[in-house]
N, C-alpha and C positions, 0 to 999 in steps of 0.2 A: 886376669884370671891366673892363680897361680900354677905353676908348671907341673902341679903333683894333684891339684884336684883330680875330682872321680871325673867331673867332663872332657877336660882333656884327654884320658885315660882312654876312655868310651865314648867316643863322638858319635855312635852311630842311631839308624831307623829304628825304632821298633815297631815289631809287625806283631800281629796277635790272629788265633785263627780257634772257631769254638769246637770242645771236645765232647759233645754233650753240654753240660751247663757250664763247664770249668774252660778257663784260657788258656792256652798256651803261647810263649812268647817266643819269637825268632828272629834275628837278622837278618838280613838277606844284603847282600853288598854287592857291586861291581854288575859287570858282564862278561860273559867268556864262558869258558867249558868249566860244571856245576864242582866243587870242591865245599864237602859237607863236613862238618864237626861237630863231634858227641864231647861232652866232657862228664865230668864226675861227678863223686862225691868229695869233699863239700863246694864245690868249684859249679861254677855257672858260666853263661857266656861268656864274662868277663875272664875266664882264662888265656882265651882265643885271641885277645883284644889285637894282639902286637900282628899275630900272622892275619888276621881278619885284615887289618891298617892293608899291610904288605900285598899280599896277595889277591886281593878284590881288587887292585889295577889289573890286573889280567884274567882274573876267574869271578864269578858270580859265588859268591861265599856263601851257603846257609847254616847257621850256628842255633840250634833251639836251644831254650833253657828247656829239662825237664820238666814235668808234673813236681811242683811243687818246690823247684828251683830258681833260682834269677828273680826273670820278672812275670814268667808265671803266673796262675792263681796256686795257692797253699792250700788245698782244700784238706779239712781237719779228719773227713772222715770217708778219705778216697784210698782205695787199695794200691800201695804203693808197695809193686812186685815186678822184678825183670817184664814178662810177660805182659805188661799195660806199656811198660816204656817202650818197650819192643814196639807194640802196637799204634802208640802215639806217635813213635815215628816214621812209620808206615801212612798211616794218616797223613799227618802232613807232605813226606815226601810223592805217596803215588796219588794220594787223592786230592788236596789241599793245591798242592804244587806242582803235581804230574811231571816231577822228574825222571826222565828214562835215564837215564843215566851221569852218574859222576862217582870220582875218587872220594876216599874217606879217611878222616883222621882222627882217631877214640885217642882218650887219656881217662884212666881208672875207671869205674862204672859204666862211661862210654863204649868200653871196649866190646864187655857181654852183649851191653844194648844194640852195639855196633853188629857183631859176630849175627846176634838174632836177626838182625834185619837183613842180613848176608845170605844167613842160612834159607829165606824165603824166598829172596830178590836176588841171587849171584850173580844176574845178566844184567844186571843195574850198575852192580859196583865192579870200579874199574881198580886203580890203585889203593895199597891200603897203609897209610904211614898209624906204626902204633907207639902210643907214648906212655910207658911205666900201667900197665894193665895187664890181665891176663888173657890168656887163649886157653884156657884150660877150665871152663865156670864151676868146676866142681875141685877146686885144688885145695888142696891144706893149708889156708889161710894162717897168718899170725895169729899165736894166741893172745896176745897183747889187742889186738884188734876183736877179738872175740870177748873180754870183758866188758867192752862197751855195749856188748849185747841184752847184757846183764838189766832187769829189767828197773831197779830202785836204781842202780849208779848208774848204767847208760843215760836215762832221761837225766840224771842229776846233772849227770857230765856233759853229756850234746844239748837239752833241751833247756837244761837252767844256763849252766856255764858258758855255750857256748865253742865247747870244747874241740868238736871240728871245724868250724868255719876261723873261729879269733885262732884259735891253737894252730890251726895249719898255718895260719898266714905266719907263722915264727918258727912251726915245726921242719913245714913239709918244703922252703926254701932253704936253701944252705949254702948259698952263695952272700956273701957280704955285700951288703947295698941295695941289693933287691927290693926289697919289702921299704919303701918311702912311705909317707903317712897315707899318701894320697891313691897309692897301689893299695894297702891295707884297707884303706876305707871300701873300695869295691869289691874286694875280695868280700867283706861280712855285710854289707849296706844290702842286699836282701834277705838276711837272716838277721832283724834288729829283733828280736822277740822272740819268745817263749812258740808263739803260734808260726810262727813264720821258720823255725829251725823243725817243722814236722818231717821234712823228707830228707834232712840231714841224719835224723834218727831211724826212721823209717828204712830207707837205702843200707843202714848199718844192722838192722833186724832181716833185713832180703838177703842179710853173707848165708850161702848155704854150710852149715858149718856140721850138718848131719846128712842121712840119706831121707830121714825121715819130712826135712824141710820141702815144703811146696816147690820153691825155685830149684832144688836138685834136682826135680827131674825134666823142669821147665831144660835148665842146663843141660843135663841128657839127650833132651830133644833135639837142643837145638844142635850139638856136638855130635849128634848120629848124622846132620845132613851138612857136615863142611867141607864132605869131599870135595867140592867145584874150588873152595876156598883157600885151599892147601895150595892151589896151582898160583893162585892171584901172585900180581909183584908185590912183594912188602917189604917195607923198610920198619927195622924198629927203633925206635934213639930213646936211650936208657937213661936215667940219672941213678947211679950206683948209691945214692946215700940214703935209699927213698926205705922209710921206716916199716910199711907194709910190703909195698911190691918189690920182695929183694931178689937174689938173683934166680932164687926157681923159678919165681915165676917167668924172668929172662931164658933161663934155660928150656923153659915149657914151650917159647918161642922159637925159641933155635930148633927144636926138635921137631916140631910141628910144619915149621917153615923152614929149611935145610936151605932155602936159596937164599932167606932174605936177608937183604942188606941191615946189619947191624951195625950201631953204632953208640959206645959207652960213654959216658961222662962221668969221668971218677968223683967231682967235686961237686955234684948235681943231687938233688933231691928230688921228690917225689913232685914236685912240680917245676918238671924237667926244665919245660916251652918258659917258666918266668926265669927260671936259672942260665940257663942257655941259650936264650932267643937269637941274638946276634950272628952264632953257629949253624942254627936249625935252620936258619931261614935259609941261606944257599943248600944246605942240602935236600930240603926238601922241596927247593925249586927243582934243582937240579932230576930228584927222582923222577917227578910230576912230570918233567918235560921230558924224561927218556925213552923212546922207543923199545916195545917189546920187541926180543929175538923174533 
């Protein structure tokens, strides 16, 4: 087996649990105290891959693909809005899996989904490590990221081209050597198709980029109840070259979270955890294992 295939990459279980009539897919690794991961758009479990390795020797890991992410089902004509993800992962973690509690780690899309399940559940979640996403779900997104909304070139662009899932694997890394064939391949290997790139679009139509948008107020909602969440420990680890989440939305963290352990990566892109794995992993051992004052 060569050293860069996707098995190597991804050795792990897949687990599946019904949502109604549609799948969803999860990880679940290790034993030990529950360490849960949201990840983005256009990014699936396999972002996780290296810390999932790592750290399911001491923690029980659960990583889900989104609705319509991973390995998932893609269903063509499912409502793909913050508020169902939110929901899905609620799902699984209180009913599915009856987790009471563990630490959390969001990167992009993760992070809202992450926040929303906070905002219902605060005595669930203990630590929150956040990577290149926002705290803010109603911020001033890039407008660069706002013509892919656009409804003839968005589809042209994500649903024909390709254009998040292949283009991030070039774009949203920025460290030399990173992306090897066989990284690359898992990064797009659930988005081979026109049908299968739906929640890559989908998720890029949910940026609330007015007030008028559904998810804006979903966002509202969920930002009226994060008082409990201000207090959480947090750590943020940033990659400064990241094309959408630049440093307001870092600053939106700093502000919001005044205590939390921040940490920059000037040479780091938007997909922090593949640019900087080697880095992140002591320190987010490190956090994991620190005792609250």
């Amino acid at each position: 087996m060569s050293a860069t295939s996707f098995e190597e990459h991804y050795p792990f279980k897949s687990n599946f649990f019904n949502l109604d009539e549609h799948r969803l897919h999860y990880l679940d690794e290790g034993e030990g105290p529950v360490l849960v991961m949201l990840h983005g758009n256009p990014t699936w479990s396999f972002y996780y891959r290296n810390l999932v390795k790592y750290f399911s020797k001491t923690h029980r890991v659960i990583v889900p693909d989104h609705m319509g992410c991973g390995f998932s089902d893609k269903p063509q004509d499912y409502e793909y809005r913050l508020k169902n993800h939110v929901k899905n992962v609620s799902h699984l973690l209180n009913n599915h899996l009856k987790i009471e509690k563990f630490d959390l780690i969001v990167h992009d899309w993760g992070g809202p989904i992450g926040l929303g399940y906070c905002a219902d559940n605060p005595e669930k979640v203990g630590k929150i490590v956040a990577f290149n996403t926002t705290c803010n779900l109603c911020a001033d997104y890039p407008k660069r990221i706002k013509l892919c909304t656009m409804p003839l070139l968005g589809t042209f662009l994500i649903r024909g081209l390709n254009f998040f899932s292949l283009g991030g694997s070039y774009m949203a890394s920025t460290v030399a050597g990173r992306m090897d064939n066989g990284v690359r391949e898992g990064y797009v290997k659930p988005y081979n198709n026109w049908a299968n790139r739906i929640a890559n679009w989908a998720f890029v139509q949910d940026i609330p980029f007015s007030k008028s948008h559904p998810t804006y107020q979903t966002g509202q909602e969920i930002m009226a109840k994060l008082a409990p969440i201000y207090k959480k420990d947090v750590m943020v680890i940033w990659g400064k070259k990241d094309f959408c989440f630049d440093d307001v939305f870092l600053e939106d963290w700093k502000k919001n979270f005044p205590d939390a352990e921040v940490h920059e990566f000037a040479e780091s892109g938007h997909y922090v955890v593949e640019d900087a794995t080697e880095k992140i992993i002591p320190l987010v051992e490190k956090f994991l294992n620190k005792s609250l004052p």
